[in-house]
C-alpha positions as CSV (number, residue, x, y, z in Angstrom):
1,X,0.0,0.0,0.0
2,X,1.3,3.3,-0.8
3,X,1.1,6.7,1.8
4,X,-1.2,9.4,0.4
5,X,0.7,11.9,-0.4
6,X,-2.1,14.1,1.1
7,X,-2.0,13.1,4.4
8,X,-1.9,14.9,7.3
9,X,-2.5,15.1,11.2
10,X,-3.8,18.7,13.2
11,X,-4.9,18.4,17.2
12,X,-6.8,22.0,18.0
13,X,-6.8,22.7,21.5
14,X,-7.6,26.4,21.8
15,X,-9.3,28.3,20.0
16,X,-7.6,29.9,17.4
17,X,-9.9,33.2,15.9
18,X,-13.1,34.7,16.6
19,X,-15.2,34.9,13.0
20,X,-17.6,37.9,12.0
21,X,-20.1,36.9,14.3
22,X,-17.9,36.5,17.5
23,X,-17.9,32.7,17.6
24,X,-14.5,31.0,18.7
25,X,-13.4,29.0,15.8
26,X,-11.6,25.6,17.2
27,X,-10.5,24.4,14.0
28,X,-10.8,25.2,10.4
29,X,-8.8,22.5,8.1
30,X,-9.1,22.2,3.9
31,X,-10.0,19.2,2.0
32,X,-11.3,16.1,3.0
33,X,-11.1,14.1,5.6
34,X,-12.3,12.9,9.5
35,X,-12.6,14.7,12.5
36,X,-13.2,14.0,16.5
37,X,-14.4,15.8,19.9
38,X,-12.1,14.3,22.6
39,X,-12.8,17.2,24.4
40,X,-15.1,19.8,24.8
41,X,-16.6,22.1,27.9
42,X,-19.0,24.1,25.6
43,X,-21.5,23.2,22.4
44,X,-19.7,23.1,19.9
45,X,-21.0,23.5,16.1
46,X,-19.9,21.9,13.2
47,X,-20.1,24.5,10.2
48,X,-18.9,22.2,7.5
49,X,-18.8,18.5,7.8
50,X,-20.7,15.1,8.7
51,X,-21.6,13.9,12.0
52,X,-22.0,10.1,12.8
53,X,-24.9,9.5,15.1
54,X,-24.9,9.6,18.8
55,X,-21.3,10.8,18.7
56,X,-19.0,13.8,17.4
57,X,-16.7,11.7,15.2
58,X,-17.3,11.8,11.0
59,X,-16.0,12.7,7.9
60,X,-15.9,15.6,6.1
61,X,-15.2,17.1,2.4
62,X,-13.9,20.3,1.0
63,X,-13.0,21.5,4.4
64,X,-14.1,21.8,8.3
65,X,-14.9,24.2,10.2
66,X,-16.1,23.6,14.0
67,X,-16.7,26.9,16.6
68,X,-17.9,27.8,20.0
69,X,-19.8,30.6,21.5
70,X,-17.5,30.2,25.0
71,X,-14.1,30.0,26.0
72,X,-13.1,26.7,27.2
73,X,-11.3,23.3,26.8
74,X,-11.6,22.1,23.2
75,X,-9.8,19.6,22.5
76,X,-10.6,18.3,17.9
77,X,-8.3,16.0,16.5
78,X,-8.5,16.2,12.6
79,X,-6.9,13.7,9.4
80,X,-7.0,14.6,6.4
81,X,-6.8,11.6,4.2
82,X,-9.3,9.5,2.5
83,X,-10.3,6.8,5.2
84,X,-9.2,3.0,4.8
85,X,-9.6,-0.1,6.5
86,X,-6.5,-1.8,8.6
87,X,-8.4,-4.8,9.9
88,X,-7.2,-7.0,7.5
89,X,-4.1,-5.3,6.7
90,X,-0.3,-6.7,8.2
91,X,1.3,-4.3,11.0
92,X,4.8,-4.5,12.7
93,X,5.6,-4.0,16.2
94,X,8.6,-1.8,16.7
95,X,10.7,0.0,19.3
96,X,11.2,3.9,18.8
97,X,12.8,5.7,17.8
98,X,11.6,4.8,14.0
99,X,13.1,5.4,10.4
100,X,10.5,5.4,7.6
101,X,7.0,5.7,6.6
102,X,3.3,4.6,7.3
103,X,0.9,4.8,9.6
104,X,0.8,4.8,13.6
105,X,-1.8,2.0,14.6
106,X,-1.2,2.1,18.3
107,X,1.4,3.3,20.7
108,X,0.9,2.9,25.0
109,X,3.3,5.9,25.1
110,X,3.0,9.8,23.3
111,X,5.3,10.0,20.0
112,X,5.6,12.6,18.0
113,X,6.3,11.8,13.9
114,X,8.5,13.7,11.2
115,X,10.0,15.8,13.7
116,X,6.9,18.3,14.3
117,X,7.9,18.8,17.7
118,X,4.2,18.5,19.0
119,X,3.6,15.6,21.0
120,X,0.6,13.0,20.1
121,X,-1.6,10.8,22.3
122,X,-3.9,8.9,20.0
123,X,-3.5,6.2,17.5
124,X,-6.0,3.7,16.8
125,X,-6.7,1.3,13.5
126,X,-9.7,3.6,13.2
127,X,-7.3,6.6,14.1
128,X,-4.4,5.7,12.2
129,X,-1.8,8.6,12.0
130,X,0.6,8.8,9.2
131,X,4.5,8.9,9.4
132,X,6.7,10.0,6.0
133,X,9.8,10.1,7.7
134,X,10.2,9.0,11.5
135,X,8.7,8.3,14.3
136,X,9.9,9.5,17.6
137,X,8.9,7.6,20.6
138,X,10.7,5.8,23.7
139,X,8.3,3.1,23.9
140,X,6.8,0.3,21.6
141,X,4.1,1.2,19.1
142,X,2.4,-0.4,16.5
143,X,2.9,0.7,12.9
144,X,1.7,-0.2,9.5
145,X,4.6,0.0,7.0
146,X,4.5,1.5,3.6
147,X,6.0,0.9,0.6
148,X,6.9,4.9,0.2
149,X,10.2,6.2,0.5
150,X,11.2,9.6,0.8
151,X,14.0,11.9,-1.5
152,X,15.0,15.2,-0.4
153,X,14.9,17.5,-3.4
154,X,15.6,20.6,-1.6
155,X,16.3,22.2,1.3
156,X,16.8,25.6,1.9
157,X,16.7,28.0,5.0
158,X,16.5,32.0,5.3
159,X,19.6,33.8,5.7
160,X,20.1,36.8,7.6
161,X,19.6,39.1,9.7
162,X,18.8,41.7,6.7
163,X,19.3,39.3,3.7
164,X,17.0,38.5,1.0
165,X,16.0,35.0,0.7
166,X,16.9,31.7,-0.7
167,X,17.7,32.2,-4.6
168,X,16.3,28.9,-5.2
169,X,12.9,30.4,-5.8
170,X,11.9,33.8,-7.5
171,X,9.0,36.1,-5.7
172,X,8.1,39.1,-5.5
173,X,7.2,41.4,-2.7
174,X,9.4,39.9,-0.2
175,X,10.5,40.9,3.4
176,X,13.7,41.6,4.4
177,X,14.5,38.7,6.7
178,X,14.8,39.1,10.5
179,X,16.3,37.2,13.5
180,X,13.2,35.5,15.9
181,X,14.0,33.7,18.7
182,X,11.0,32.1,20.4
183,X,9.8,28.5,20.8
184,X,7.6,25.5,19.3
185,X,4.5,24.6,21.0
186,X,6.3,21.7,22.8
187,X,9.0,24.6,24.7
188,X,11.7,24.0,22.7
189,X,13.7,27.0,22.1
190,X,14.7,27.8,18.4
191,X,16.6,30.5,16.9
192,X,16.8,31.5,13.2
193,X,15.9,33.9,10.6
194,X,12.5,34.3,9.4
195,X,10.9,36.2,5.9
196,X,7.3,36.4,4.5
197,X,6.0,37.2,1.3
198,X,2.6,37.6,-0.3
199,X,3.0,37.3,-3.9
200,X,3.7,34.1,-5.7
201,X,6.7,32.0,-4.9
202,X,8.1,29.9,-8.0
203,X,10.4,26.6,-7.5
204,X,11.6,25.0,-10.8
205,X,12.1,21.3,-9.4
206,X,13.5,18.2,-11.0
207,X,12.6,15.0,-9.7
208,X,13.8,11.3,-10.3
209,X,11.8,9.4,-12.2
210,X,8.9,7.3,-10.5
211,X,8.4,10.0,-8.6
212,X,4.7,10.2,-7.4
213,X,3.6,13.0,-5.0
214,X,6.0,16.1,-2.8
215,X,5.7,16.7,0.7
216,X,6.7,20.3,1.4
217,X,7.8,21.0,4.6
218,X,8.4,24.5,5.9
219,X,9.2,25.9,9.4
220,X,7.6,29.4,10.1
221,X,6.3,31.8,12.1
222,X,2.9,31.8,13.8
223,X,2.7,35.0,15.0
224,X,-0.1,35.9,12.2
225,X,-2.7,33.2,12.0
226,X,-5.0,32.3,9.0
227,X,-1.7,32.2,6.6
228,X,-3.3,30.5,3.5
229,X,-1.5,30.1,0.1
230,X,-2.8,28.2,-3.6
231,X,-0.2,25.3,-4.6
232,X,0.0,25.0,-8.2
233,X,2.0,22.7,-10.6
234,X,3.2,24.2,-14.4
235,X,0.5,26.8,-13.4
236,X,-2.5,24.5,-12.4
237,X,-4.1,24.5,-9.1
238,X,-3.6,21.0,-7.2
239,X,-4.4,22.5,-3.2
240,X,-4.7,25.3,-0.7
241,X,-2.4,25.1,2.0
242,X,-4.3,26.6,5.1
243,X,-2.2,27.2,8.4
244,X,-4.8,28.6,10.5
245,X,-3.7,28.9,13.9
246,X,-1.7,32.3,15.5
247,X,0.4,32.0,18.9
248,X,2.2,34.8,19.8
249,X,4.0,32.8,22.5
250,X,5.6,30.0,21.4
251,X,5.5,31.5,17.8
252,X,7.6,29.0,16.0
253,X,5.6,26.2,13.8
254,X,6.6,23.1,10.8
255,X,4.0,23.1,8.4
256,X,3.8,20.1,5.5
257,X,1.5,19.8,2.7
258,X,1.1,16.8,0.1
259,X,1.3,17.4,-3.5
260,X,0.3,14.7,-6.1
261,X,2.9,14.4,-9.1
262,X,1.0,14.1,-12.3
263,X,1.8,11.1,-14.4
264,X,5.1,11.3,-16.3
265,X,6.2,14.8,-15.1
266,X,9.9,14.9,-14.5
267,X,10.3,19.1,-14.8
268,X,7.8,21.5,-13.8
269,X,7.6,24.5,-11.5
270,X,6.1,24.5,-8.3
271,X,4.1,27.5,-7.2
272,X,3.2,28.9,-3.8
273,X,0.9,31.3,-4.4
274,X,-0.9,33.4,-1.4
275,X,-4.2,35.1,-2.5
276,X,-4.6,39.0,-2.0
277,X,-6.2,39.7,1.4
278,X,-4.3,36.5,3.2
279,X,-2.1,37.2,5.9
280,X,1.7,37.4,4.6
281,X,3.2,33.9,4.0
282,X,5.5,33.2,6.6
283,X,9.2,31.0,6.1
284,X,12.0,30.1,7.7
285,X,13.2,26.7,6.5
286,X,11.4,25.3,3.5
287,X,12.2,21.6,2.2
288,X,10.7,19.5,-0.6
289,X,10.6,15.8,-0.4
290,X,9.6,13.2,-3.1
291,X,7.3,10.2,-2.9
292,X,8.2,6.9,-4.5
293,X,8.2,3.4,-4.4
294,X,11.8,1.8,-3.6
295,X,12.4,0.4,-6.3
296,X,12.6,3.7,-8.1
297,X,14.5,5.0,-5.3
298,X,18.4,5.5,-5.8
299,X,18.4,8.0,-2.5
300,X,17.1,7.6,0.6
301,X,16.4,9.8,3.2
C-alpha cells in the first residue's frame, strides 16, 4: 500500500480566531477528511462537515470548520486523508525511535512523527496517523509499514539578519529577513531567521523518475494566524495550504503539505501562491521531499 501523499494530522486545542459573528473558531482545516471531539466544555457547532450518530466523530469534504460561543477546553483531532480499513491489513511491532514511513496504529506511550515537535496521544486502526519520515517515541508502538520512500529534493533555509532569501525560488514582494527567537508549541527554544512574502513564490524542481507525489515542509512563524496560500503545478491548481492557527508565545511552527505528481512529469515548477487579502506567508526553512516506491529510489532519506 502506498502513503497518500495528502496526508496529514492537526490536534486543536484552543481556539484559534473569533469569526464575524464573535464565535471561537476551534479548527478550520481544507479538503477532506475525518474529524473528533475528545474534548469539549461548551456546544460546539460543526459548520462544514458530517456527524455520525450519537457521537462527534465523522467525515468531512472540502474543508471543516467547527466553533464555540464560549471559552473553554476544546480539544478536535482532525486527518486529512481518504479513510481506509487496517483490519485485515499486516502491521509491525517496533521500538522507537523509527526510520521510515506509514501509519501509527497504536502506541501505550505519546510519540511525536516527522519531527513536528508536537507531542501525540492517540493512535488507533480507526485513528491511524501517518508517518513519511520518522517516528519519535521511547516506547513500543504499532505501525503499519509503507511501501513509500522519501528523496530530499531541496532544502533551503533563510539567511540573515537583513538578507533577501533563498535564490532557489523567485517572488516578489518579499520581506527583508529578521532574526526570531522564540519556541515551538512543545517549549523548545529555536533561533533562526524568518521572511514572509505575499506574492507568488516559483520553484523550478527536477525529480527522479517514479516520482509520485512532494511533501513540502516548511518551518515558520505563527505569529499571524490564517496564513493561506494556492499550490499550483506548471500553473494549475492541485491544493490550498491553510495554516490557521496564530500564537504569539511560542510563535515557531513546521507546516507540511502533500502534493500529487502528475503522471510522467519529471520538470515542472512548483508554485506557492498566497491570495490578495491573506495574511503574509511566513518562512523560515522550506524543504521539498519526493514520494516513491523503492524500487525507483536510488536516495534515501
Amino acid at each position: 500500500m502506498l502513503l497518500n501523499p495528502n496526508e496529514s494530522y492537526a490536534s486543536f486545542g484552543e481556539p484559534i480566531y473569533r469569526d464575524a459573528d464573535g464565535n471561537w473558531v476551534v479548527a478550520d482545516a481544507e479538503g477532506d477528511g475525518r474529524f473528533r471531539l475528545e474534548e469539549g466544555a461548551h456546544d460546539v457547532v460543526v459548520v462544514r462537515g458530517h456527524i455520525a450518530p450519537g457521537k462527534f466523530v465523522g467525515f468531512f469534504r472540502d474543508g471543516l470548520m467547527v466553533h464555540t460561543r464560549e471559552l473553554g477546553k476544546v480539544c478536535v483531532r482532525i486527518l486529512t486523508c481518504p479513510s481506509f480499513e487496517t483490519s485485515d491489513l499486516p502491521f509491525a511491532r517496533v521500538q522507537g525511535p523509527f526510520l521510515g514511513a506509514g501509519w501509527v496504529l497504536g502506541s501505550p506511550v505519546s510519540f511525536s512523527v516527522d519531527q513536528h515537535r508536537e507531542v501525540l496521544e492517540l493512535a488507533s486502526p480507526e485513528w491511524p496517523i501517518p508517518f513519511f519520515r520518522s517516528i519519535d517515541s521511547r516506547g513500543e508502538f504499532e505501525i503499519l509499514p509503507s511501501a513509500t520512500c522519501t528523496i530530499l529534493l531541496m532544502s533551503e533555509q533563510v539567511a540573515g539578519p537583513d538578507a533577501m532569501p533563498p535564490v532557489s525560488f523567485s517572488v516578489q514582494n518579499v520581506t527583508r529577513s529578521v532574526f526570531l527567537e522564540s519556541s515551538f508549541p512543545d517549549g523548545s527554544v529555536h533561533k533562526a531567521n524568518v521572511c514572509s512574502h505575499l506574492n507568488a513564490a516559483h520553484f523550478d524542481l527536477e525529480v527522479p523518475e517514479g516520482t509520485y507525489g512532494l511533501r513540502l515542509r516548511k518551518i515558520y512563524d505563527a505569529f499571524h494566524g490564517r496564513q493561506r496560500a494556492r499550490v499550483l503545478i506548471d500553473g494549475e491548481p492541485v491544493g490550498v495550504w491553510f495554516l490557521p492557527i496564530e500564537d504569539r508565545r511560542n510563535r515557531w511552527r513546521v507546516a507540511e503539505f502533500g502534493v500529487a505528481v502528475p503522471p510522467g512529469k519529471e520538470r515542472f515548477r512548483l508554485t506557492i501562491d498566497p491570495p490578495a487579502g491573506s495574511a503574509l506567508w511566513s518562512l523560515s526553512e522550506f524543504q521539498i521531499f519526493g514520494l516513491m516506491v523503492p524500487s525507483a529510489s536510488k536516495e534515501r532519506v
